[in-house]
Each structure stands twice: as structure tokens, then as C-alpha cells.
C-alpha positions, -999 to +999 in steps of 0.1 A: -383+115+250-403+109+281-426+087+284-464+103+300-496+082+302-524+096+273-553+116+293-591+103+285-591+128+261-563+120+242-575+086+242-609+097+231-596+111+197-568+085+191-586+067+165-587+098+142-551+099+147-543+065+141-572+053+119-552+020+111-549+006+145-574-013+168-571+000+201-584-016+226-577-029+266-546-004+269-530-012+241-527-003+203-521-034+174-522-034+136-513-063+111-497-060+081-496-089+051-463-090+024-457-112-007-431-127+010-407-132+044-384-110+026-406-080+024-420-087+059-386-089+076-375-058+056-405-044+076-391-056+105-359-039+108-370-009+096-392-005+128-364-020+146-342+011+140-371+033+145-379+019+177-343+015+191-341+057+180-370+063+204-359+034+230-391+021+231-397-015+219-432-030+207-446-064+210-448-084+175-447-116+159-440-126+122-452-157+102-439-158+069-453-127+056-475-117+084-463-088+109-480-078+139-476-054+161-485-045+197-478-012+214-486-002+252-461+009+275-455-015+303-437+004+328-464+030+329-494+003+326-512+014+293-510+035+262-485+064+262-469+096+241-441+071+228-468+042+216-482+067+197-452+082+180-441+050+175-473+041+158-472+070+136-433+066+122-443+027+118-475+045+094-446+066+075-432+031+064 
């Protein structure tokens, strides 16, 4: 899948699309909390084989139970199509 910057108007109704993530300076995050490191980096891999599937990789850091996540597209300097499928299948999990 190409990757094609969002237009202001896609940007403008992204939060109804993605209720769960803060967007904000180019770029989408969400946090998740697990009962354990187990669960979290279950979580992990899961969007590892998502992302590798779409070739595009996010930004995220893990403590113990704690994931975060990042998305923006780097080579194209902000939020793009693939950030926001990406977002979506990582909402599926």
C-alpha cells in the first residue's frame, strides 16, 4: 500500500475515526496498561506482524506492562493513509 499524506479534511474528522488516540503535532499515540509483561509483550508481537504485513513500523516503548505507541510517517513528514490503518488493525486487537 502507498503511503499519501491525510488532506485537512481528513485530518479534521480523524478523531471520530480513531476515538482512542490523541493526535496531536503530526502524529497519532495511544497507551495501553496489562496485568503483566507477558500480556503486554503478547501485545507487542501481535502489532509486530501487523505492522511488518503493511511495512510500516510505529514508534513505542514498553515498561513492564505499559505499551505505547506512536504513529506518523517519517518519510512523508506527518500523519498518513498507513498510520491510520495501522491504528485501526492495532484497535481490532
Amino acid at each position: 500500500m502507498q503511503s499519501t499524506l491525510l488532506t485537512k479534511q481528513a485530518l479534521a474528522t480523524l478523531a471520530s475515526e480513531i476515538p482512542d488516540w490523541e493526535i496531536k503535532q503530526g502524529k497519532i499515540s495511544r497507551g495501553w496498561k496489562f496485568r503483566n509483561f507477558i500480556e503486554a509483550f503478547g501485545f507487542i508481537t501481535k502489532v509486530a506482524i501487523i505492522s511488518e504485513s503493511l511495512g510500516h513500523h510505529p514508534n513505542w516503548s514498553n515498561v513492564y506492562s505499559s505499551v505505547k505507541i506512536e504513529l506518523t510517517t517519517h518519510d512523508l513528514g506527518g500523519l498518513s493513509n498507513l498510520d491510520i490503518k495501522l491504528a485501526k488493525e492495532i484497535d481490532k486487537l
